[in-house]
N, C-alpha and C positions, 0 to 999 in steps of 0.2 A: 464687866460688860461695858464701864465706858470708856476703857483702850480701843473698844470696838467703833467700826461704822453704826452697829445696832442697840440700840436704847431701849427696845418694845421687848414687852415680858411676855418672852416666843417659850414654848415647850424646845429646844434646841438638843439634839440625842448625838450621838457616836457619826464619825466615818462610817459611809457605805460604799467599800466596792465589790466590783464582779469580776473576780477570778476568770469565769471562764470566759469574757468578753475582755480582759484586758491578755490571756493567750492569743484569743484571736487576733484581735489588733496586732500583735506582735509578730505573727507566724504573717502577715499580710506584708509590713516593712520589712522582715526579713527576705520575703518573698519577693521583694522591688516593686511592690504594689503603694500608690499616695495615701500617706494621710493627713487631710486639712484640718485644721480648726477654725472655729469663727468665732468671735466676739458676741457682744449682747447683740440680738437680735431687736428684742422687744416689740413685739407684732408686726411689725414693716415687712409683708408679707411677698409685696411683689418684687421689693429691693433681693430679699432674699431669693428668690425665684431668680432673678434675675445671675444672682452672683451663680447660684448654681449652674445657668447654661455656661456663664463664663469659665467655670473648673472644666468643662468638658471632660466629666465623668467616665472611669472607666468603669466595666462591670466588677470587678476587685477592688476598688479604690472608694476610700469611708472620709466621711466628713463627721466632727465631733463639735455640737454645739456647746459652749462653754455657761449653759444655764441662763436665767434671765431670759427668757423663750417669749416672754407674756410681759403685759402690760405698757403704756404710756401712750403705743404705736395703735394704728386704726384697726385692727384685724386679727386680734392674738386669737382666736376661735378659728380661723380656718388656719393658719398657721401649724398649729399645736395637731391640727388634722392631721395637715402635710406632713409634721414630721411622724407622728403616730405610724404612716401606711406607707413612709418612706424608706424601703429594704437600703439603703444604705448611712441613715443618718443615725448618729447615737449622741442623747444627751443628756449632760447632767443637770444635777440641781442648779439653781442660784437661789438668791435671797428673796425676789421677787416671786419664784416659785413657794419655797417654805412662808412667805406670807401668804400666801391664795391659797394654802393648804387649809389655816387655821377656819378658810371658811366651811370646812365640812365637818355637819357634827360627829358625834360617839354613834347616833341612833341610823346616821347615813342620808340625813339632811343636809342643805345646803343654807346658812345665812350668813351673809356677806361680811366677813371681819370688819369694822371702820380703820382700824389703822393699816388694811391692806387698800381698801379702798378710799382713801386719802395719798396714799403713796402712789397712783398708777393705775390701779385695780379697776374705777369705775370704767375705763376704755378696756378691759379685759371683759368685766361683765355686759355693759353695752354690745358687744362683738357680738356675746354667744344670743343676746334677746334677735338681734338683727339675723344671727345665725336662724336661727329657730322661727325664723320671721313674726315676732312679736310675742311667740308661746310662752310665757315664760314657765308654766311647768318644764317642758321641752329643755327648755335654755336652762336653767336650774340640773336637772338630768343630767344634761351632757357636760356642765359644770363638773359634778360629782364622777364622773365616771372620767373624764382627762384627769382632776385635781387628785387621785388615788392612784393613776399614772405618773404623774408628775411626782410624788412623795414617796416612789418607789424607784425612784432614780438614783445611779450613783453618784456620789461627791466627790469623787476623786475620781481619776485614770492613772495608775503608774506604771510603765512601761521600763525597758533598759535601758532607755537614756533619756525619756522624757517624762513628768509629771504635767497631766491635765487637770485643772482645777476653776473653780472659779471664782474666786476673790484671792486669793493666796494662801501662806502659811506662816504662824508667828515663829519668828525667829527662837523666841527666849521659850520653845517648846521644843521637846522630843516631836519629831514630824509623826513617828505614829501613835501619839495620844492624840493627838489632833482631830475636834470634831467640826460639827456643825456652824459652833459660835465663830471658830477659827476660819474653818474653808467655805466658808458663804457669804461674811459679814467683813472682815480684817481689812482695812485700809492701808494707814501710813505708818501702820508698823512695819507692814510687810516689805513696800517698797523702795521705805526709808532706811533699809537696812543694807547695810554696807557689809558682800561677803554671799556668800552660796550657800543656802539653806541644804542643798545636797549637792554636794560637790559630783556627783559622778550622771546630774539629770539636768536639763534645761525646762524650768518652770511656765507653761504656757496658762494664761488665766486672764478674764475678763473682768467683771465688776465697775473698775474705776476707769474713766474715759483716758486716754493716753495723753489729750492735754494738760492733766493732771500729773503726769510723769515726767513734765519737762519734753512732750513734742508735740510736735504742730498738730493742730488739727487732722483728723484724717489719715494719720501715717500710722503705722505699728510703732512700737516701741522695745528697743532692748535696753536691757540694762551694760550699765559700764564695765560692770565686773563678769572676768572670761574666767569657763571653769578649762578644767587643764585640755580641753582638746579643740581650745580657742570658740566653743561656743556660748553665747551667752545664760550667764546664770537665769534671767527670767526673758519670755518678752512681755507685754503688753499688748493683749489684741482686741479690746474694745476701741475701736476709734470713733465712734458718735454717732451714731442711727440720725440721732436727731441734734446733734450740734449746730451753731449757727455760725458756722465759718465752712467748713466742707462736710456735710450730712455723708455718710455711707457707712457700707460694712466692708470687712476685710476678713479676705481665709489665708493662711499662712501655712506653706506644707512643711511638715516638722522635721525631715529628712534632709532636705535643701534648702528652706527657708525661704522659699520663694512666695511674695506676696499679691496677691491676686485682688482688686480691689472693683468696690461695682456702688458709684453714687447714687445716695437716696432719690427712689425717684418721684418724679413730681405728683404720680397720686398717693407717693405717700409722707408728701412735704407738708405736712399738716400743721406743721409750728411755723411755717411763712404764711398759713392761712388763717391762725391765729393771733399772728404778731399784731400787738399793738402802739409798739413802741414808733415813733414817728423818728427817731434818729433814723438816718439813713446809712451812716458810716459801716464799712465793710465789716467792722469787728463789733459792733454794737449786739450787744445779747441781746434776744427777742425776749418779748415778754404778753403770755397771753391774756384775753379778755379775763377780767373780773380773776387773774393769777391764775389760770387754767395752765395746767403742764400736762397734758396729753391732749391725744388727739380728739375732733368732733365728737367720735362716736361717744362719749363718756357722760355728751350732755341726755337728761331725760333719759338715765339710761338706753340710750340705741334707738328711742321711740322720733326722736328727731331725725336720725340718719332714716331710718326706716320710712320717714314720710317725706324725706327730701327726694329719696329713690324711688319713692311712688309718682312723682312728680315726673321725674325726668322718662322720655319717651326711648326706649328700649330701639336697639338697630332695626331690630325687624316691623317691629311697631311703625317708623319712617320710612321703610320702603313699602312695607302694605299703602302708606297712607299716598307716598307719590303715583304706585301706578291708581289707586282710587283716584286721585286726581287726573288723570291720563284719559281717566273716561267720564271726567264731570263733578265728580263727586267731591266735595270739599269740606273739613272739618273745621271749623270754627276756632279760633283763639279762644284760652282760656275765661280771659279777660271780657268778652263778650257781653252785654250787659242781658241783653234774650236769644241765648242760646235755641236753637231752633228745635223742634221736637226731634226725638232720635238721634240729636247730637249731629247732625251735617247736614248737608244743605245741597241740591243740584240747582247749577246753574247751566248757562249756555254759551255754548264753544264762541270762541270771537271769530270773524271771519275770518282772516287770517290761519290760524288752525285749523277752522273745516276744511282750506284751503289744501294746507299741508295735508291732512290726512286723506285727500282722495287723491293724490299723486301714487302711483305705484311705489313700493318699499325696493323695487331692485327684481332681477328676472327672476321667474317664474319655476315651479319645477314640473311643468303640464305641459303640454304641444297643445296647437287649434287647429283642426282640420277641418276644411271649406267642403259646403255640401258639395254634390255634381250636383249637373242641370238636371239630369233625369230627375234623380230626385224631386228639385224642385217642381218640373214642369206638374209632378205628381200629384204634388200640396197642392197646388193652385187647383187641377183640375177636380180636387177635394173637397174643396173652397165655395167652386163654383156649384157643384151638385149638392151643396148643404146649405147655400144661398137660395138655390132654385125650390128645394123642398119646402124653406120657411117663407 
């Protein structure tokens, strides 16, 4: 275990794949239909959204998450939703999944692993209290019922000329003994090896950020070595949700190799709103309050995010309150020391504004038509004999 990325005393089991989900995918590329992949996600929800409208999806065309779905990022609970109910995403395990596994009992309980929730977890868990708006039965529930989704995920994809995986595969192994400990956890064995683990597939796999492989921030990663039909033996497609030189995600279509890229975006730049660090230098690593490495939501489990959002006044909430001011009516600043009874206050129009509002708004959609005389002469003589009676 310590060749490994992983040190923690995990239950670690066999390779799981799906036969008849790795036919399909294949009868799809045969068919000239896309297949993308994407790197760790890790709750960066809207990033992810985002990159989606950029693939401009056909209704044949599948995207495969590379594991690592949850944790660090502000929102892995609607995330985890999205991909649940979305007909064309399919994803596998990571390692950040088989730790958030460990949190559900034998009896079908939920209690939170510590060494998942030290590694990322607490912004997983916070998400789902905020999901469930403060429930935590609720939140706990829908914990248990994703986290028994997520553990029935496969760990591999092998197709005719590509393997999907997500940490890699150790070289100094038969690739189909290969479990859990290997294709979840494996770092610099994997990469650091010199030579094509399967010479007739191109290794597409997540885990380790691509800075880490010798490329820039931001960018995919292949490796050096070509297998015989000039493609390369691996790429690398986690390039940093949350790095501090270029934040985003990347999908890479496995046919063409075409790289499709969509920057972290700023609601979900959470480690520049954490950064403490006062260097200002463009390469300088950020470094969060009190060593925090995920996002807000993680503090008070989610009960601070939940009451930060209580705070802030909702779209509609703002425009109810301007036309209420349109007609007088004005709600007081928080900070107000004697709030007035019933929370707002009527005042009175400046002159000025009464002004404005008896000028007509622009023409009419009514005619005026002028009595006749007769008429008139009529009233008057109506007039006069109701004067005369009183």
């Amino acid at each position: 275990m310590n060749s490994l990325s992983c040190k923690l005393n995990l239950p670690l089991g066999p390779s799981l794949r799906d036969a008849s989900l790795e036919a399909e995918l294949q009868a799809r590329l045969d068919e000239g239909h896309r297949l993308y992949v994407i790197g760790d996600v890790h709750g960066h929800l809207a990033t992810f959204r985002a990159l989606l409208h950029r693939l401009n999806l056909g209704p044949e065309d599948r995207v495969v998450c590379l594991g690592d779905m949850i944790d660090r990022g502000p929102n892995s609970a609607g995330l985890v939703a999205m991909l649940r109910s979305h007909p064309q995403i399919i994803c596998l395990k990571g390692n950040h999944e088989q730790m958030a596994v460990q949190s559900v009992q034998m009896d079908g309980t939920f209690e939170a692993w510590q060494p998942w929730m030290q590694r990322g977890g607490k912004s997983t868990y916070g998400s789902y209290i905020v999901q469930a708006e403060g429930d935590l039965w609720q939140a706990k529930r829908r914990m248990v019922d994703d986290f028994m989704w997520l553990d029935a995920l496969p760990t591999q994809i092998v197709l005719d000329h590509i393997r999907l995986v997500h940490a890699g595969y150790d070289p100094r192994m038969p690739l189909d003994t290969q479990g859990e400990k290997e294709l979840l956890w494996i770092r610099k064995e994997w990469f650091h090896h010199e030579g094509a683990v399967d010479p007739a597939r191109t290794v597409f796999f997540g885990h380790t950020t691509t800075t880490k492989l010798g490329d820039t921030a931001g960018e995919v990663a292949r490796c050096q070595t070509l297998l015989a039909d000039g493609r390369p033996a691996w790429v690398g497609v986690d390039v940093g949700a949350y790095n501090h030189v270029s934040p985003g995600l990347a999908a890479i279509d496995v046919s063409t190799f075409r790289v499709v890229k969509q920057p972290t975006l700023r609601c979900d730049r959470w480690f520049e709103r954490i950064n403490t660090r006062k260097n200002t230098k463009k390469n300088a690593v950020w470094k969060g309050d009190e060593n925090l490495r995920e996002a807000e939501v993680a503090l008070s489990f989610g009960l601070k995010a939940l009451t930060n959002s209580a705070k802030k006044p909702r779209g509609s909430t703002l425009r109810v309150q301007r036309e209420l001011e349109e007609i007088g009516v004005v709600f007081p600043p928080e900070a107000a020391p004697h709030p007035p009874l019933g929370g707002y206050r009527v005042f009175k129009r400046a002159a000025q504004r009464a002004k404005e509002a008896a000028v007509p708004r622009g023409p009419t959609g009514f005619r005026v038509y002028q009595r006749s005389n007769v008429k008139r002469q009529e009233n008057a003589k109506a007039r006069q004999r109701l004067s005369g009676v009183s």
